[in-house]
C-alpha positions in Angstrom: -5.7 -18.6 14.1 -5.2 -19.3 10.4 -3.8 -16.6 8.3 -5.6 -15.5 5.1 -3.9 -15.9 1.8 -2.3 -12.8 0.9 -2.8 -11.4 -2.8 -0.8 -8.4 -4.1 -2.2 -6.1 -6.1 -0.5 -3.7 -7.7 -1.8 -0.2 -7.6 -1.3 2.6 -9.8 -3.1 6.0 -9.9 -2.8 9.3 -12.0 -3.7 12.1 -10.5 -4.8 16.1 -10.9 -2.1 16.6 -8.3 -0.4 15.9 -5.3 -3.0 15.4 -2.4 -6.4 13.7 -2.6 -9.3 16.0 -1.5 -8.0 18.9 -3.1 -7.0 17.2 -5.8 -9.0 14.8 -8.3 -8.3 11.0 -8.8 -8.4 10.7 -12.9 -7.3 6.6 -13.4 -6.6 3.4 -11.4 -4.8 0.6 -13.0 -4.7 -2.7 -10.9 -3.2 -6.2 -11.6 -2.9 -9.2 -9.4 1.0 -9.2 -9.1 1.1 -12.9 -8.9 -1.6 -13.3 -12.2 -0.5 -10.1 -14.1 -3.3 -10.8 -16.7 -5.9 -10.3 -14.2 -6.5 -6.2 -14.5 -8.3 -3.7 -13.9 -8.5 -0.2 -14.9 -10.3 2.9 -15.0 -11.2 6.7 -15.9 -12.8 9.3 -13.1 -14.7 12.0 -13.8 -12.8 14.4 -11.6 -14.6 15.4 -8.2 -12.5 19.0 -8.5 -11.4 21.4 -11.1 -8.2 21.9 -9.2 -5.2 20.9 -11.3 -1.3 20.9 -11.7 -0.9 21.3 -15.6 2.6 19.2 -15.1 0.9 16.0 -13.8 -1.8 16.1 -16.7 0.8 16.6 -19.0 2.6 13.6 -17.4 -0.6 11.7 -17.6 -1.7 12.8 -20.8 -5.1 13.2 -19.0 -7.7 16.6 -19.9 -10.3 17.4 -17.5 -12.8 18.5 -20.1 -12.2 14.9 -21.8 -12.4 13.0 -18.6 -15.7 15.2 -17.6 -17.7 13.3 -20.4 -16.3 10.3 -20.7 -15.1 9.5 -16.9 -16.9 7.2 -14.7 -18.4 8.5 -11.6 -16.2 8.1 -8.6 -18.7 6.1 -6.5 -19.2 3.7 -9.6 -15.3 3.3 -10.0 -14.7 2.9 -6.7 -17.4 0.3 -6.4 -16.0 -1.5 -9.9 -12.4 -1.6 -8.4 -13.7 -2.9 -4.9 -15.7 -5.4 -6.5 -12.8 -6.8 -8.5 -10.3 -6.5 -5.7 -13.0 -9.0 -4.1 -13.5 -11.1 -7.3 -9.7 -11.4 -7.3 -9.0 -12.6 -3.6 -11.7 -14.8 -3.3 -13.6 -15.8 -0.2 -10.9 -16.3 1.2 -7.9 -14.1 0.6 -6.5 -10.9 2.1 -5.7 -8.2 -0.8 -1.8 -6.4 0.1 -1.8 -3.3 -1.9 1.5 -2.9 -3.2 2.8 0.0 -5.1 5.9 2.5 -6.4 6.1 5.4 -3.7 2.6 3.3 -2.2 2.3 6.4 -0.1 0.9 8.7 -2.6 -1.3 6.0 -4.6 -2.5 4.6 -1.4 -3.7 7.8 -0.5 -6.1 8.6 -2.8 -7.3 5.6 -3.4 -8.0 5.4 0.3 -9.6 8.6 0.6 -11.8 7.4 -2.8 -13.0 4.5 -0.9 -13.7 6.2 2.1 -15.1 9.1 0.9 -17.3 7.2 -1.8 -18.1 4.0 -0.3 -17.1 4.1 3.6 -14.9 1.5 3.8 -11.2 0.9 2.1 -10.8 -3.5 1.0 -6.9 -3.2 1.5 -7.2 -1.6 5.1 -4.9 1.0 6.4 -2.0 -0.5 5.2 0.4 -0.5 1.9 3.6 -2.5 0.6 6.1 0.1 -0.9 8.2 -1.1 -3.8 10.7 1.2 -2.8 11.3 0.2 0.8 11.0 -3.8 -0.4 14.3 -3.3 -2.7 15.7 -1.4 0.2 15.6 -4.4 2.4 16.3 -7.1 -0.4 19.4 -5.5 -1.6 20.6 -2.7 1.1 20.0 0.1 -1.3 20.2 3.3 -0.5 17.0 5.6 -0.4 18.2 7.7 -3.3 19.2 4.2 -5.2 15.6 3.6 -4.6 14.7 5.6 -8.1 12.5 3.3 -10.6 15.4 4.1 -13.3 17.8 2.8 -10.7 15.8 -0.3 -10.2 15.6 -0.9 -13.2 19.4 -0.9 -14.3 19.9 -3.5 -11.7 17.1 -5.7 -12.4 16.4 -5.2 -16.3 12.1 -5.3 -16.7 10.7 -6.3 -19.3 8.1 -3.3 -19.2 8.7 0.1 -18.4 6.3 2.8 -16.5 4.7 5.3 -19.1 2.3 7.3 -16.9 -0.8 5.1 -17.9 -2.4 3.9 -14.8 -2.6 0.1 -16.1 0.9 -0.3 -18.1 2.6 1.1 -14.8 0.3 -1.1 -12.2 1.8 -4.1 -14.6 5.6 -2.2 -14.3 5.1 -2.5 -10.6 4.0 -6.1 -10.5 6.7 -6.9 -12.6 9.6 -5.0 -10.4 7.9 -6.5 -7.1 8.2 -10.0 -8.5 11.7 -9.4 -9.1 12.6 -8.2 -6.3 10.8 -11.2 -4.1 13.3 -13.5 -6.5 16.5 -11.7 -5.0 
């Protein structure tokens, strides 16, 4: 049997805190980390009040703001699902791949099951993190994105916007696939 084409996209989420179902999704940003130009990104309106002040801070993300102006979470889910499809083609298999994937794939698996039943990446993630640890032997604590970064010098940096750190990702994963 023939293999799909694998596509990774890199995935990054801001959150209301650190578990989804208690905690709201607020943003995706998505890129195909082969085609970086290809994105996608997004607001929530948040499905829970319940928030960490420290990770809206980091996000620079308000509640009340993302109350009015958010989409709803079955119509981003069902935007991002539809480009995830739109950027695999007939024929691809989409790899989500992102920094700590853990947490990021979490909600954004429990959005897609929750909202519309079904999850396009599967069960599965591709952690940055544990990729540099096999390329290079790093230890976990050398695993850091700062630490990454010193040894493989970005372009970008992560800023805590969903999108600019989705293309951070794509950019350290593509580095360090050329090790």
């Amino acid at each position: 049997m023939k293999s799909k084409p694998e596509v990774f996209i890199s995935v990054d989420v801001e959150t209301a805190g650190p578990i989804p179902g208690e905690y709201a999704l607020l943003s995706i940003g998505a890129c195909d980390a082969g085609r970086p130009q290809r994105t996608f990104s997004c607001k929530l309106k948040p499905s829970t009040r319940n928030a960490d002040p420290e990770a809206l801070e980091a996000a620079g993300l308000s509640l009340d703001e993302l109350e009015r102006s958010g989409l709803e979470p079955e119509t981003a889910m069902t935007m991002f699902r539809d480009w995830i499809l739109e950027v695999v083609g007939a024929d691809g298999e989409p790899v989500f791949v992102g920094f700590n994937a853990a947490f990021d794939w979490s909600f954004v698996n429990y959005y897609f099951h929750r909202y519309l039943s079904a999850n396009p990446f599967g069960f599965a993630a591709l952690d940055i993190k544990a990729l540099y640890m096999g390329a290079t032997g790093s230890s976990w604590a050398g695993t850091k994105s700062s630490q990454i970064a010193k040894a493989l010098h970005p372009k970008l940096e992560a800023t805590h916007d969903a999108l600019q750190d989705a293309l951070y990702q794509a950019e350290l994963f593509r580095l360090i696939r050329s090790i």
